[in-house]
N, CA, C and O atoms as CSV, one atom per row, in Angstrom:
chain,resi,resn,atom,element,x,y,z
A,1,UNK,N,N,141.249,144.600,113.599
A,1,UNK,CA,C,140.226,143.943,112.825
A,1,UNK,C,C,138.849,144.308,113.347
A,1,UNK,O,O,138.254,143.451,114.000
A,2,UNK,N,N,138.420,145.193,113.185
A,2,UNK,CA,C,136.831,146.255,113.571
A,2,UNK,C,C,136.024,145.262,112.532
A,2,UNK,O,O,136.476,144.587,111.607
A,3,UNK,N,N,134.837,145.391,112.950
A,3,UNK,CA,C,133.447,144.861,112.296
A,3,UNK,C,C,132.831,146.488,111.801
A,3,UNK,O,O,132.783,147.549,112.423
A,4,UNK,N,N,132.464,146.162,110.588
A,4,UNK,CA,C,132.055,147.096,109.399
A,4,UNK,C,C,130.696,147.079,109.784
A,4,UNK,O,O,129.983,146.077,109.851
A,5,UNK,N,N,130.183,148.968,110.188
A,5,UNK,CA,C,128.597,148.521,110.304
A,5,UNK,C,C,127.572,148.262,108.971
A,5,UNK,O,O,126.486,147.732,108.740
A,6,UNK,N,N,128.932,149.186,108.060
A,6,UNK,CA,C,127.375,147.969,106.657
A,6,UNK,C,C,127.065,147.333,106.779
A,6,UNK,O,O,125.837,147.368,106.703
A,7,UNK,N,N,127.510,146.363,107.018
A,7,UNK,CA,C,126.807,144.939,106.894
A,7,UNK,C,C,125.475,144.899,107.531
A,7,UNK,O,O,124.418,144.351,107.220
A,8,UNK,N,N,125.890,145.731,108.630
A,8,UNK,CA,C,124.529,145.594,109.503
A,8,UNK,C,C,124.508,144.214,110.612
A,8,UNK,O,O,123.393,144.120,111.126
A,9,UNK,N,N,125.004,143.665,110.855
A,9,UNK,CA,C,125.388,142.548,111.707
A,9,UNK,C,C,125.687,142.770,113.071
A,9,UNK,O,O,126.351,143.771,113.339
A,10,UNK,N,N,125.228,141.837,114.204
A,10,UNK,CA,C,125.731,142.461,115.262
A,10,UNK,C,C,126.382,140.964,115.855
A,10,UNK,O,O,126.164,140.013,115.105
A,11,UNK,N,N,127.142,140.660,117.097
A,11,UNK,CA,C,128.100,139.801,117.592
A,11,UNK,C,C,126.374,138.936,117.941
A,11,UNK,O,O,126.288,137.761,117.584
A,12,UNK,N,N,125.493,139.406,118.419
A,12,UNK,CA,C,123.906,138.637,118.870
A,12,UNK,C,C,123.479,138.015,117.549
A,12,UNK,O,O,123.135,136.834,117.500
A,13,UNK,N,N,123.500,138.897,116.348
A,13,UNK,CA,C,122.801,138.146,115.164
A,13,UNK,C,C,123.629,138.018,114.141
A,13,UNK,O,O,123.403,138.519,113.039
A,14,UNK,N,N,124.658,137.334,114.427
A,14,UNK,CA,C,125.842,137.215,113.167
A,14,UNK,C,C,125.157,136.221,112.189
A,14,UNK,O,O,124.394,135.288,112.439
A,15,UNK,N,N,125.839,136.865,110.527
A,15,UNK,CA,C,124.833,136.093,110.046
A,15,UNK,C,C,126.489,134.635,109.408
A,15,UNK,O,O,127.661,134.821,109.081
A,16,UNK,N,N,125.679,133.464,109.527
A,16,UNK,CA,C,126.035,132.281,109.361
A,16,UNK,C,C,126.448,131.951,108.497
A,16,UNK,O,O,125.628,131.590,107.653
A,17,UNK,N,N,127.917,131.850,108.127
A,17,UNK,CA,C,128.165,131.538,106.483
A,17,UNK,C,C,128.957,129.834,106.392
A,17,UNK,O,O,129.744,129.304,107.176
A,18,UNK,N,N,128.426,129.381,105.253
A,18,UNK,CA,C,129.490,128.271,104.867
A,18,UNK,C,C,130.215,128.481,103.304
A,18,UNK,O,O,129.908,128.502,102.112
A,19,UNK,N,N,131.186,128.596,104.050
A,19,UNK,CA,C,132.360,128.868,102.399
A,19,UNK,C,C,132.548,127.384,101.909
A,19,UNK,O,O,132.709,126.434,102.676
A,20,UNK,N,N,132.507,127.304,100.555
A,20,UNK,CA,C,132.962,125.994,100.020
A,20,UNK,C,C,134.322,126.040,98.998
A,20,UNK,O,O,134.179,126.246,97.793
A,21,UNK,N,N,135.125,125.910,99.371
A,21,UNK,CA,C,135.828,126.363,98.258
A,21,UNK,C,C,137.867,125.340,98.599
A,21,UNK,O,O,138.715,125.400,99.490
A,22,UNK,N,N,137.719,124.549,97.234
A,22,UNK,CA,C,138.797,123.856,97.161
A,22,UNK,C,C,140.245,124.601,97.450
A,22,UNK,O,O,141.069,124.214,98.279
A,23,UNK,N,N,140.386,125.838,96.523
A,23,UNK,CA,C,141.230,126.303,97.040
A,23,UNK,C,C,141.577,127.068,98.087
A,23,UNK,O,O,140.684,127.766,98.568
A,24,UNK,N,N,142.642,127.112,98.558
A,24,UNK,CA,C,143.489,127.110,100.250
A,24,UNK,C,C,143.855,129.033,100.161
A,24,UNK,O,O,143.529,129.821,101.048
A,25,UNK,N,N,144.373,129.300,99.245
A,25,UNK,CA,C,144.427,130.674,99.334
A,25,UNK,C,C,143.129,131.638,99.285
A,25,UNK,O,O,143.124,132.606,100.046
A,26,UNK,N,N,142.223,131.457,98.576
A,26,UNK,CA,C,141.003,132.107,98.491
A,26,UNK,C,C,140.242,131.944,99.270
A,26,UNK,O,O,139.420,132.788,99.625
A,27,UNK,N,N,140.414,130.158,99.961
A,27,UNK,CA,C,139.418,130.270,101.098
A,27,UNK,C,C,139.496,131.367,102.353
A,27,UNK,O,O,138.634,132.156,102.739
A,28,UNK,N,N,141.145,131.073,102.954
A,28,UNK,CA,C,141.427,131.722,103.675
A,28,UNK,C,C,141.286,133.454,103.437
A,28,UNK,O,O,140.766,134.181,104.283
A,29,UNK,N,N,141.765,133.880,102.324
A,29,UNK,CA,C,141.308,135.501,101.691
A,29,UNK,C,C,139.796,135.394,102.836
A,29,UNK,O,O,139.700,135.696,104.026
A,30,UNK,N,N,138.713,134.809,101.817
A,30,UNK,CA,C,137.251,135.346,101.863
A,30,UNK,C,C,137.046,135.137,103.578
A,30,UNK,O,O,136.650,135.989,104.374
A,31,UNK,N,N,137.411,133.860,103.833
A,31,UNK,CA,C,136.311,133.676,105.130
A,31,UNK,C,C,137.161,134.294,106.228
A,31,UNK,O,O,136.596,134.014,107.285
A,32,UNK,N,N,138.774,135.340,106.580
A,32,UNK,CA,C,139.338,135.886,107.089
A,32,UNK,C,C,138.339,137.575,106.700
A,32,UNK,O,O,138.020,138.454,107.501
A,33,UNK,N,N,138.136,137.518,105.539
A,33,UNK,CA,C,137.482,139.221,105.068
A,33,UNK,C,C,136.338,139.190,106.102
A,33,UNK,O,O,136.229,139.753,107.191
A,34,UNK,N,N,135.385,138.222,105.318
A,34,UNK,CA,C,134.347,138.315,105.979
A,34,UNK,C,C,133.817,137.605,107.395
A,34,UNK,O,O,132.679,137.214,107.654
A,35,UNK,N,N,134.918,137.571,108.157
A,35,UNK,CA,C,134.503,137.434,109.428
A,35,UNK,C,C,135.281,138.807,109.854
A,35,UNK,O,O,135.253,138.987,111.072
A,36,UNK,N,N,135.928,139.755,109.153
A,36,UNK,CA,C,136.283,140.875,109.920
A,36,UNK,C,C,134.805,142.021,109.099
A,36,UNK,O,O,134.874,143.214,108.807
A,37,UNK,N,N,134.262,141.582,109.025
A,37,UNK,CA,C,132.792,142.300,108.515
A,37,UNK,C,C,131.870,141.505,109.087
A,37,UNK,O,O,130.847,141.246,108.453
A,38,UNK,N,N,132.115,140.867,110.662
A,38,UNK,CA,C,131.326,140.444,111.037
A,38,UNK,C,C,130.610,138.939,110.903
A,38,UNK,O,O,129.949,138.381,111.779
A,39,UNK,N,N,130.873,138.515,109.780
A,39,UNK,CA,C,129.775,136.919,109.566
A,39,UNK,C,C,130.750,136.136,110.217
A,39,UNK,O,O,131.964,136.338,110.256
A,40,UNK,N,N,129.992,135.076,110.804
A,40,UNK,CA,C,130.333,133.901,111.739
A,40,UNK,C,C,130.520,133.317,110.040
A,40,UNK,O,O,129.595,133.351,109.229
A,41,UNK,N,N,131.649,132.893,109.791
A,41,UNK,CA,C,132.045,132.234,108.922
A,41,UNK,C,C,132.631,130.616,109.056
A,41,UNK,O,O,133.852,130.768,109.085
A,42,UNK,N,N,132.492,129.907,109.102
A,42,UNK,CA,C,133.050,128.353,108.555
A,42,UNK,C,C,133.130,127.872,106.836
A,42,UNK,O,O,132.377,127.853,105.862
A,43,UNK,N,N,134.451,127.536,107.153
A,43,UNK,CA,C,134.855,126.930,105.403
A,43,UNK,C,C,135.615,125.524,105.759
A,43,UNK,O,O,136.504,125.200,106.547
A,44,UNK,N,N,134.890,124.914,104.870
A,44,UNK,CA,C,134.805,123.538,103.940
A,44,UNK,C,C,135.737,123.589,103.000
A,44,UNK,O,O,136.207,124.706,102.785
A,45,UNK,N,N,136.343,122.245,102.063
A,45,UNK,CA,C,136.773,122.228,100.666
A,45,UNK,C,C,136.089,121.612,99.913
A,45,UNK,O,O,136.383,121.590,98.717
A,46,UNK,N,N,135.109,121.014,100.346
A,46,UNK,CA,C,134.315,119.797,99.350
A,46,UNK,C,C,132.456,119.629,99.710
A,46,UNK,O,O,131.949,119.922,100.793
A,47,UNK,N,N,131.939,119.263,98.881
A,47,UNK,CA,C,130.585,119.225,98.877
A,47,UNK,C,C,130.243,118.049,100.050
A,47,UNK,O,O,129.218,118.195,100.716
A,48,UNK,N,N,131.084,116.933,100.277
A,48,UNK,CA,C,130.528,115.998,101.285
A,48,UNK,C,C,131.175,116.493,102.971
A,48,UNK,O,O,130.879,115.948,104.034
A,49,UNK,N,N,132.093,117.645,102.774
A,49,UNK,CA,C,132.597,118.058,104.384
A,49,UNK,C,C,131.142,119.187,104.425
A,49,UNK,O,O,130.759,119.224,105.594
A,50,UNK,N,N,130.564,119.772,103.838
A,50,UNK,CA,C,129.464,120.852,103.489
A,50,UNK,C,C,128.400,120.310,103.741
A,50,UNK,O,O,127.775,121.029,104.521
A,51,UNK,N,N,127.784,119.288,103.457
A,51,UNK,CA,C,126.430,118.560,103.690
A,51,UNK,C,C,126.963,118.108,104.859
A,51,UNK,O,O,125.928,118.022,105.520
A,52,UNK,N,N,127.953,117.712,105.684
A,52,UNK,CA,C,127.721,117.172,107.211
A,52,UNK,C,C,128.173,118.226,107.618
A,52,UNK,O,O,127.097,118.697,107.249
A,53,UNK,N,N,128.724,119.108,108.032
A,53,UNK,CA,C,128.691,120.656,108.492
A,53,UNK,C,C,126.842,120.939,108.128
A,53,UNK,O,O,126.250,120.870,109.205
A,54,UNK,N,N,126.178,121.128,107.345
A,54,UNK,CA,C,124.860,121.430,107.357
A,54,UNK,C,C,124.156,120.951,108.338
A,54,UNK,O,O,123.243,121.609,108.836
A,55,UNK,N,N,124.485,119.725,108.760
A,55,UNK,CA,C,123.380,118.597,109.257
A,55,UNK,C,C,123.763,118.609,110.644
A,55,UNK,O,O,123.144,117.905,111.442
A,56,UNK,N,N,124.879,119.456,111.072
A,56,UNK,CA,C,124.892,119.390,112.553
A,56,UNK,C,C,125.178,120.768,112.693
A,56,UNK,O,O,125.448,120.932,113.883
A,57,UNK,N,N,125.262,121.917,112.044
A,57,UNK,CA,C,125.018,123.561,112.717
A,57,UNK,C,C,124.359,124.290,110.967
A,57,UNK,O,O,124.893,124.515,109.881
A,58,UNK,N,N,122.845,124.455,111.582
A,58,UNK,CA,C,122.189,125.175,110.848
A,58,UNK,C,C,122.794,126.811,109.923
A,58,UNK,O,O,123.295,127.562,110.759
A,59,UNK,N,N,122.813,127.163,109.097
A,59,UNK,CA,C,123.344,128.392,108.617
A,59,UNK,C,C,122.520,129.273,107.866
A,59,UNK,O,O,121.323,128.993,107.812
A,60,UNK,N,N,122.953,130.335,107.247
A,60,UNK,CA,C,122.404,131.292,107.258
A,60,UNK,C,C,122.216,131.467,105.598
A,60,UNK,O,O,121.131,131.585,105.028
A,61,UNK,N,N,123.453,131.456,105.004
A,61,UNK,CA,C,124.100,131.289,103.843
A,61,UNK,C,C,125.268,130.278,103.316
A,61,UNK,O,O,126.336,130.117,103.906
A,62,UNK,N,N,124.920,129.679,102.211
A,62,UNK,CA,C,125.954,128.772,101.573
A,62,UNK,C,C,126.947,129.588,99.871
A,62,UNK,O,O,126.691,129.768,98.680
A,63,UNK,N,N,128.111,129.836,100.842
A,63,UNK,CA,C,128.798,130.128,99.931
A,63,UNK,C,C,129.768,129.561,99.021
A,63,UNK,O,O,130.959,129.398,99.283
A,64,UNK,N,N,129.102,129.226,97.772
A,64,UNK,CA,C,130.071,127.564,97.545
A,64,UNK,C,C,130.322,128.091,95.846
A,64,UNK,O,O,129.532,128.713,95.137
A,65,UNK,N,N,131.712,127.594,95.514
A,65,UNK,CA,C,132.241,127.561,94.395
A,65,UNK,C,C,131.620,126.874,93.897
A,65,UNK,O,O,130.898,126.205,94.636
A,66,UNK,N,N,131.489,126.547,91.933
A,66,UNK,CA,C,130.814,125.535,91.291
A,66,UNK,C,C,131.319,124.615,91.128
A,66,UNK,O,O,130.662,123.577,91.203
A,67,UNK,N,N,132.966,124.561,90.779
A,67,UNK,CA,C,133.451,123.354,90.747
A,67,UNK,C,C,134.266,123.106,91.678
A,67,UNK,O,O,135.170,123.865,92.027
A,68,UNK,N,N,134.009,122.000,92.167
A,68,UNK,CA,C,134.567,121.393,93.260
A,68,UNK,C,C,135.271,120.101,93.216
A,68,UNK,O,O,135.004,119.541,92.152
A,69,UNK,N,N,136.240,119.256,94.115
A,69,UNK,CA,C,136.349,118.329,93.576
A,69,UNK,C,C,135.699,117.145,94.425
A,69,UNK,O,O,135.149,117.484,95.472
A,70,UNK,N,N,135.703,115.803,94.089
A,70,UNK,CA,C,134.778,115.000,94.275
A,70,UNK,C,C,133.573,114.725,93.194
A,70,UNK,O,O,133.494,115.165,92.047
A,71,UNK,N,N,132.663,113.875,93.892
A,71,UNK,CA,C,131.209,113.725,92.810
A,71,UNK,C,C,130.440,114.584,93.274
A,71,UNK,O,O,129.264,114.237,93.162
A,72,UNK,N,N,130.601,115.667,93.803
A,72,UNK,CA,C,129.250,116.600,93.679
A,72,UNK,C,C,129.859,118.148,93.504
A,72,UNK,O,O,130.954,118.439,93.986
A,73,UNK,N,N,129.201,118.927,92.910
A,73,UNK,CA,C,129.702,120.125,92.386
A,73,UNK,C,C,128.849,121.446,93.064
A,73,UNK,O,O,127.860,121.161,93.739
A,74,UNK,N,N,129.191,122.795,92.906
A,74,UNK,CA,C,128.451,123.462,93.649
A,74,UNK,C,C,127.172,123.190,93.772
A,74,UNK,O,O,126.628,123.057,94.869
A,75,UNK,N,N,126.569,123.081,92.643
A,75,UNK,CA,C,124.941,123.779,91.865
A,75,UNK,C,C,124.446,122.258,92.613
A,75,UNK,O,O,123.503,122.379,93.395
A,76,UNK,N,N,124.985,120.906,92.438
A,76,UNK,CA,C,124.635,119.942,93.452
A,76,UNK,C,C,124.138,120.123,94.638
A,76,UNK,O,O,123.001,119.924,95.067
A,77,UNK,N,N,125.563,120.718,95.383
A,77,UNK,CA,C,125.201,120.926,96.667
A,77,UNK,C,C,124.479,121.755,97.172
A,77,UNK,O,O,124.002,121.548,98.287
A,78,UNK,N,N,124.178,123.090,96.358
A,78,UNK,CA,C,123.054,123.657,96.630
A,78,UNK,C,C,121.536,123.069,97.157
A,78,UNK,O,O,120.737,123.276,98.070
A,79,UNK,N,N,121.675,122.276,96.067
A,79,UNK,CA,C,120.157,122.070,95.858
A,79,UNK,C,C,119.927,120.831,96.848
A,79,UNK,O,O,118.807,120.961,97.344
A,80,UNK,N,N,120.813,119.235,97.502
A,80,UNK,CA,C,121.104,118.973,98.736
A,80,UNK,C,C,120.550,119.685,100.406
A,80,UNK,O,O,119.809,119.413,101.350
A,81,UNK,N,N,121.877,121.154,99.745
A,81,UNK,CA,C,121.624,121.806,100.916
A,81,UNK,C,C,120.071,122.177,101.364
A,81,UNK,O,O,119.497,121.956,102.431
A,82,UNK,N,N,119.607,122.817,100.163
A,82,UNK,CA,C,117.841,123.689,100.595
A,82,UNK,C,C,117.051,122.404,100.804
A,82,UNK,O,O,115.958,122.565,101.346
A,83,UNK,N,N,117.473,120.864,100.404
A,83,UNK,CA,C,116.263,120.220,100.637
A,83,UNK,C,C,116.950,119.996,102.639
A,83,UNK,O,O,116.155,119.443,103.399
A,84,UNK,N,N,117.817,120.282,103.011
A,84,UNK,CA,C,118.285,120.242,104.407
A,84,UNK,C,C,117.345,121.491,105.144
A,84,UNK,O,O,116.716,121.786,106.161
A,85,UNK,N,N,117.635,121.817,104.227
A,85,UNK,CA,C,117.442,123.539,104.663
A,85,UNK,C,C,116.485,124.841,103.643
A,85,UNK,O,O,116.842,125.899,103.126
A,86,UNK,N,N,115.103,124.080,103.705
A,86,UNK,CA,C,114.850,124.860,102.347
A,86,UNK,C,C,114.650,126.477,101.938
A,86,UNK,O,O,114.257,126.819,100.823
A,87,UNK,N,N,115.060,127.635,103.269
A,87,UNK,CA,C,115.255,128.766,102.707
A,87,UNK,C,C,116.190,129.314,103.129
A,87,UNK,O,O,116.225,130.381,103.742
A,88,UNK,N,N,117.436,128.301,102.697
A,88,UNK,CA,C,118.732,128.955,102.761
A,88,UNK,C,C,119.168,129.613,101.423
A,88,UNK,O,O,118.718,129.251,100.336
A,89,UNK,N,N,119.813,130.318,101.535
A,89,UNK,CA,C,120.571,131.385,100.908
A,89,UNK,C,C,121.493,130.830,99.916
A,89,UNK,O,O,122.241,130.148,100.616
A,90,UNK,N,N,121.836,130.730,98.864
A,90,UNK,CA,C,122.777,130.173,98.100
A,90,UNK,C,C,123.398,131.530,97.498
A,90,UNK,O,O,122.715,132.397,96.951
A,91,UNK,N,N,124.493,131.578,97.639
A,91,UNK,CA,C,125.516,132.184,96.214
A,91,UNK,C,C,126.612,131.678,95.926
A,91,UNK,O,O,127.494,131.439,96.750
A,92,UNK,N,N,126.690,131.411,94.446
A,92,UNK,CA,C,128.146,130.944,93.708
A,92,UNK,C,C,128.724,131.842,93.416
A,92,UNK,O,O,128.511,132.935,92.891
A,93,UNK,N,N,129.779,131.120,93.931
A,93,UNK,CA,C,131.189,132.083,92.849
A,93,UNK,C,C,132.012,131.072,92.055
A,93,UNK,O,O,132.084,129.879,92.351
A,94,UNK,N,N,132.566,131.592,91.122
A,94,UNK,CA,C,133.355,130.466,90.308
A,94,UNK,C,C,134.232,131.315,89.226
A,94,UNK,O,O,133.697,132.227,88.596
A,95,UNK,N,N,135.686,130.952,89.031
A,95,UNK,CA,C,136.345,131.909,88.098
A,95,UNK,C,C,136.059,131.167,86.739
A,95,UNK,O,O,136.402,131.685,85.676
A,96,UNK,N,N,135.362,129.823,86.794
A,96,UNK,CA,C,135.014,129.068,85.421
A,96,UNK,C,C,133.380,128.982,84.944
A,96,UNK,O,O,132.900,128.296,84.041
A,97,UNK,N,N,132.727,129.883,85.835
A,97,UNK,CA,C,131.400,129.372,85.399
A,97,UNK,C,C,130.619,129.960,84.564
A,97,UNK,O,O,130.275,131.115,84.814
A,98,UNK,N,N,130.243,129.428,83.602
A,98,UNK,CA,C,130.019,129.974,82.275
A,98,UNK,C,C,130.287,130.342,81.383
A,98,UNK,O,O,129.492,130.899,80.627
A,99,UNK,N,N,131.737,130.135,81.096
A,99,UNK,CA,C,132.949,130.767,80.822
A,99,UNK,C,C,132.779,132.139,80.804
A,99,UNK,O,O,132.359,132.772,79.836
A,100,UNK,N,N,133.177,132.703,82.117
A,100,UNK,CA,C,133.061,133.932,82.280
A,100,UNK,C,C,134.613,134.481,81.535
A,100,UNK,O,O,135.550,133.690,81.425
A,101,UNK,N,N,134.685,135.543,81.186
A,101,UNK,CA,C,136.193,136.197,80.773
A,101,UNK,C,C,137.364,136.052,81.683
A,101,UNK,O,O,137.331,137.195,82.138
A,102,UNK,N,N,138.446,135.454,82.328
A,102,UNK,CA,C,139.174,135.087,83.375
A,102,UNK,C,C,138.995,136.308,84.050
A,102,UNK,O,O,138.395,136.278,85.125
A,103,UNK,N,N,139.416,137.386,83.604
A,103,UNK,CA,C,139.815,138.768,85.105
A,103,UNK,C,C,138.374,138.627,85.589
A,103,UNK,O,O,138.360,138.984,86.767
A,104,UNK,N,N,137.114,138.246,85.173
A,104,UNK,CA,C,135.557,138.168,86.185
A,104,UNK,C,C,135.728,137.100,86.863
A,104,UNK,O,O,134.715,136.806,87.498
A,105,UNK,N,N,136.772,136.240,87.026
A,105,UNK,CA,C,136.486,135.421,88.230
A,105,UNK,C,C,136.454,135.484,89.612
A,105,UNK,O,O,135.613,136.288,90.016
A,106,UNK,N,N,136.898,135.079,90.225
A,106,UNK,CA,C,136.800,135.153,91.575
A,106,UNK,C,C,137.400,136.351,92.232
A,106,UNK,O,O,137.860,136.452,93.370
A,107,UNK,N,N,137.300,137.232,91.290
A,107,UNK,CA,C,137.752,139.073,91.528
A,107,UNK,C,C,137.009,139.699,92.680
A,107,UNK,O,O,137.420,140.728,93.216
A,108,UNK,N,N,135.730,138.968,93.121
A,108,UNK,CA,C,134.792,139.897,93.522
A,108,UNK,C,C,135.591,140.883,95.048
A,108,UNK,O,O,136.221,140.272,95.912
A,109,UNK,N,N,135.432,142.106,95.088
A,109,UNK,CA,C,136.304,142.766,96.220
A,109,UNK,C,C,135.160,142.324,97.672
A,109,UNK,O,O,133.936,142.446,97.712
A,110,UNK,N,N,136.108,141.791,98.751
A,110,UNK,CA,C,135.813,141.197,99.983
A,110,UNK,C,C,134.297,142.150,100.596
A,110,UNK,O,O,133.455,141.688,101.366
A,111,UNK,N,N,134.292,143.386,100.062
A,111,UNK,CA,C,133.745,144.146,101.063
A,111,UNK,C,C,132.089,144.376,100.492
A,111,UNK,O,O,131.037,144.827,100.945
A,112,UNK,N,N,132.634,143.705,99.087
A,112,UNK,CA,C,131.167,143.864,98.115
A,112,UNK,C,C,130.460,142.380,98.281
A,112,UNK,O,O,129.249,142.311,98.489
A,113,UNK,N,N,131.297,141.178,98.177
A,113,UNK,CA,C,130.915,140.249,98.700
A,113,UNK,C,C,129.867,140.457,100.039
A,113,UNK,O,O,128.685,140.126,99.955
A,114,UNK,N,N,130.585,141.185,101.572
A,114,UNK,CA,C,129.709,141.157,102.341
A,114,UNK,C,C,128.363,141.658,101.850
A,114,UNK,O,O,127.212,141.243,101.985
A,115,UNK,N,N,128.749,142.391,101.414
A,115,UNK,CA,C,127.050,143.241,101.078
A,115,UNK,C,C,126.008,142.382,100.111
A,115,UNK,O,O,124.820,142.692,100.017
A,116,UNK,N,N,126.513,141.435,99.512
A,116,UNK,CA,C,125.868,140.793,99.067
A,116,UNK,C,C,125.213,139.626,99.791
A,116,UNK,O,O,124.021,139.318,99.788
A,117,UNK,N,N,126.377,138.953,100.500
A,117,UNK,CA,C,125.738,137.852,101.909
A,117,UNK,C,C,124.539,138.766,102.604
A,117,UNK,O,O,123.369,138.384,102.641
A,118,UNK,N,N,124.949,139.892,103.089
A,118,UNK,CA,C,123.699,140.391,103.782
A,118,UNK,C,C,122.366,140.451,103.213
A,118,UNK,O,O,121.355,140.245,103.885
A,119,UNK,N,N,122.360,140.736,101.957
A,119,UNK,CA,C,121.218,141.270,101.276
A,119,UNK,C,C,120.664,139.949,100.669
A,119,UNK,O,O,119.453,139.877,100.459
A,120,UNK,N,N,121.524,138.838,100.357
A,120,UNK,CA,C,121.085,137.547,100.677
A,120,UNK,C,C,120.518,136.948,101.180
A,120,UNK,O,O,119.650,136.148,100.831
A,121,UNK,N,N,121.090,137.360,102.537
A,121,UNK,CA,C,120.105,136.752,103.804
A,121,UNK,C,C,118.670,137.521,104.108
A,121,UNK,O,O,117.717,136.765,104.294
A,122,UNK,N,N,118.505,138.441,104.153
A,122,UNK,CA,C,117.253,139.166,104.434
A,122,UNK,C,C,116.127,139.135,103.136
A,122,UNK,O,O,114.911,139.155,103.324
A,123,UNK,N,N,116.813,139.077,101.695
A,123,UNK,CA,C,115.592,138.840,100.752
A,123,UNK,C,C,115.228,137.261,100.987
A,123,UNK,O,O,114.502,136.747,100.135
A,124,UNK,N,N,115.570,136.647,101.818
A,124,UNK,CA,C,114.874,134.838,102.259
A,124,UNK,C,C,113.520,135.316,102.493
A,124,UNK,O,O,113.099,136.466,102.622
A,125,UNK,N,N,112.985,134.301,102.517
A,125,UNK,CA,C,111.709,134.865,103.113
A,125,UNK,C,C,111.841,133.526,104.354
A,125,UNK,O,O,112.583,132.547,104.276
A,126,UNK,N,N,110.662,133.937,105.707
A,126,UNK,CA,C,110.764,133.167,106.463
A,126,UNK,C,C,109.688,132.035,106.586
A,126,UNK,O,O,108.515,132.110,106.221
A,127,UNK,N,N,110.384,130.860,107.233
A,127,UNK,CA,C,109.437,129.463,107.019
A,127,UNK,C,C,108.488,129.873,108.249
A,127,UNK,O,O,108.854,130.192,109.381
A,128,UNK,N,N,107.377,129.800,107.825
A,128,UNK,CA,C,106.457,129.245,108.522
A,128,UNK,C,C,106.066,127.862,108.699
A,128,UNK,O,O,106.065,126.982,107.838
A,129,UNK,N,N,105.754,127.781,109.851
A,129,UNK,CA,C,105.298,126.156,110.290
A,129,UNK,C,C,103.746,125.969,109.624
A,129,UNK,O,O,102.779,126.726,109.539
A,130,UNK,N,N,103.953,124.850,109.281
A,130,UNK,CA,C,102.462,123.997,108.729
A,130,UNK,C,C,101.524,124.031,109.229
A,130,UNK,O,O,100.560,123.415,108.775
């Protein structure tokens, strides 16, 4: 299990992910891919294990499905999250969102995903203090 230098990541500046995602097979898929491409990955199943994971280890990127179960849904917790954290990184995935065509769901290949977390994280721009 080698770390991919696309990504561009190193073991000093791994970049920080939170997976959100109800289901048990996909979670494990993504956040097994992309911690062998390097991201310090942690996964959640629900929007209220995600907001207290936020509130006690800062991250980099929030990678959260749209529907979730419980009362809060991705696009919720997003917006939660940035007022925690206001230039964090958001990307959804969802095999239902928008009614996308089923084979566009949660198809995306592991290695294109990383490249997208990365390029995620670096178009942030950085907070300056007041």
């Amino acid at each position: 299990m080698g770390v991919h230098t696309d990504v561009n990541t190193t073991v000093a500046e791994r970049v920080r992910v939170l997976f959100v995602e109800d289901e048990f097979f996909i979670r494990e898929w993504i956040a097994q891919s992309l911690s062998e491409q390097g991201f310090a990955v942690d996964s959640v199943t629900n929007a209220t294990d995600a907001l207290s994971h936020i509130t006690r280890a800062p991250i980099d990127v929030l990678l959260t499905d749209i529907n979730l179960p419980g009362g809060m849904d991705g696009t919720a917790l997003a917006r939660r999250a940035r007022e925690l954290q206001p230039n964090l990184a958001v990307i959804y995935a969802s095999a239902r969102a928008a009614t996308l065509k089923q084979e566009a769901g949660k198809t995306l290949r592991a290695c294109v995903l990383g490249r997208l977390l990365a390029v995620a994280v670096r178009a942030m721009p950085v907070a300056v203090p007041a």
